[in-house]
N, C-alpha and C positions, 0 to 999 in steps of 0.2 A: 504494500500500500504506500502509494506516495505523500511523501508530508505533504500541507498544507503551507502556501507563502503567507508569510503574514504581512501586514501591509505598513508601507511604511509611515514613521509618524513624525511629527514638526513640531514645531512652538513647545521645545521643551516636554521632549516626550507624550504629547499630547494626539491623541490618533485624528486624522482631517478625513469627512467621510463623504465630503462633498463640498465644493466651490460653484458658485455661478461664474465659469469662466468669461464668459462672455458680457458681464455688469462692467468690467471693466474697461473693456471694448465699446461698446454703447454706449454707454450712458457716465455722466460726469457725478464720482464717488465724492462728497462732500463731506461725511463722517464717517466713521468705523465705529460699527459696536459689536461687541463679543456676548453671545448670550446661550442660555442653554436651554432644550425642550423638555417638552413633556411629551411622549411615546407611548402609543398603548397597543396593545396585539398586534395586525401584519404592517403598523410602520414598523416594531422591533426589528420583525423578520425581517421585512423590506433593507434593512439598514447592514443585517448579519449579511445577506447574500448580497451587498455591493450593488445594488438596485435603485440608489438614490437617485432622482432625477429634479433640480432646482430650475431647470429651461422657464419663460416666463412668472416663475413667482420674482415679490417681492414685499416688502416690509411695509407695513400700513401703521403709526403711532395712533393711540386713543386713550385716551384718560390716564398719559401717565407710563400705559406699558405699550411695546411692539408686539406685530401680529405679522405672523408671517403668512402671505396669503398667495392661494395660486398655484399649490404646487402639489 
């Protein structure tokens, strides 16, 4: 049975499971915020088998907190 790769990781050992390549390309970046989700059943999966897709989402503010929307 062959190993499994494990994938590589940045920002200080911290695993990257996905980028909007293309935000940066597009569209003119103004802030950076660094935030974490809430996950429940097949996004987990979704996220274990390398399946993430960010293509047209993006960040909507409301009352305070960001929403990630679109995706």
């Amino acid at each position: 049975m062959a190993a499994k790769k494990r994938k590589s990781t940045s920002d200080g050992g911290r695993l990257v499971v996905s980028k909007h390549k293309k935000a940066f390309r597009d569209f003119e970046i103004v802030d950076r915020v660094e935030a974490g989700l809430v996950l429940k059943g097949s996004e987990v999966k979704s996220i274990r088998e390398g399946s993430v897709n960010l293509k047209d989402s993006y960040i909507r503010p409301l009352r305070g907190e960001l929403f990630l929307v679109g995706c």
